[in-house]
N, C-alpha and C positions, 0 to 999 in steps of 0.2 A: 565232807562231801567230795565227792570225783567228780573229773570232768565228764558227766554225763547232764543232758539236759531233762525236761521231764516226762518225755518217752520213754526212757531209760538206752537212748543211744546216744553213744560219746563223738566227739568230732571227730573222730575217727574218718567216717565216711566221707562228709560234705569238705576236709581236706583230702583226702585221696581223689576224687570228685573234679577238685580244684585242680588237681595235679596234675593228672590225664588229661585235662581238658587245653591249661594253658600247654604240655608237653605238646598235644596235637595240633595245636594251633600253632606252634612255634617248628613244626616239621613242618607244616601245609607251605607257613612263609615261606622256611628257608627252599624246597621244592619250587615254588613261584618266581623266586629272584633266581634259581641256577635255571630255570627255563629261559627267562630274560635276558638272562646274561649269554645263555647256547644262540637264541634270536639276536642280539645284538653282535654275537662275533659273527653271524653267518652272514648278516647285512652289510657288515664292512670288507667282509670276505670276498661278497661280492663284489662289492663299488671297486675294488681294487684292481682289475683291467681296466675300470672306466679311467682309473686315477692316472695312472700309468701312461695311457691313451691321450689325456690330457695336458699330462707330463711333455711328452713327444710332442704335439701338436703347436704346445709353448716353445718349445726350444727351437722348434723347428721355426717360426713367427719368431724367435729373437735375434736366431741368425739371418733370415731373410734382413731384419731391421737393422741390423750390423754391417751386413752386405750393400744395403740403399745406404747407409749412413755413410759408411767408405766411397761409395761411388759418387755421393754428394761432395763429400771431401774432395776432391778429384775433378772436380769442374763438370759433373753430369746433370744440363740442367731440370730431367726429369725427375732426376733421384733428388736434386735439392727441392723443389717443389713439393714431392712425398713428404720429406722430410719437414720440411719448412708447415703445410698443414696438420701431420703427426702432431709436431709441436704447438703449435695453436689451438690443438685441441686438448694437448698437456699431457699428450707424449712424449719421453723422454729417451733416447736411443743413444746409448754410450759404446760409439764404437769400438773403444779398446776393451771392454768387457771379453773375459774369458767365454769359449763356449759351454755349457752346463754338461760335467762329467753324466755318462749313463749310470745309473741305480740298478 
């Protein structure tokens, strides 16, 4: 007896069937993940002036705190005051800290 059932049609079909079917289902995925992954680079594409901007904004607040912390050093009693509440609120300001190279 052949692999036929008793229709007189062989698996033939209902694996070809199979075939195409997981074939197309496994292009739709990989189609859905390379959309996700174009939306995820675009999203971080963006954020990246914001990042930058934030970047700047920090260094620019760590020299200022470097600046107050040197002038604390130095017998300035408004800057030791800054400083003195910074740290109580568990801010930590190292004035011999380099300033952070541009990127």
């Amino acid at each position: 007896m052949h692999a036929q059932d008793e229709g007189g049609r062989g698996l033939f079909l209902p694996v070809l069937l199979l075939t195409i079917t997981s074939l197309g289902w496994f292009m739709f995925q990989a189609t859905q993940l390379l959309a996700e992954r174009n939306t995820l680079r675009q999203s971080r594409e963006a954020q990246q002036a914001q990042v930058q901007q934030s970047q700047q904004l920090r260094d620019s607040l760590d020299g200022l705190a470097r600046d107050t912390a040197r002038l604390a050093e130095r017998g300035n009693p408004n800057a030791k005051l800054v400083v003195d509440e910074l740290r109580k609120r568990g801010v930590t300001i190292n004035p011999e800290a380099p300033p952070a190279s541009p990127k």
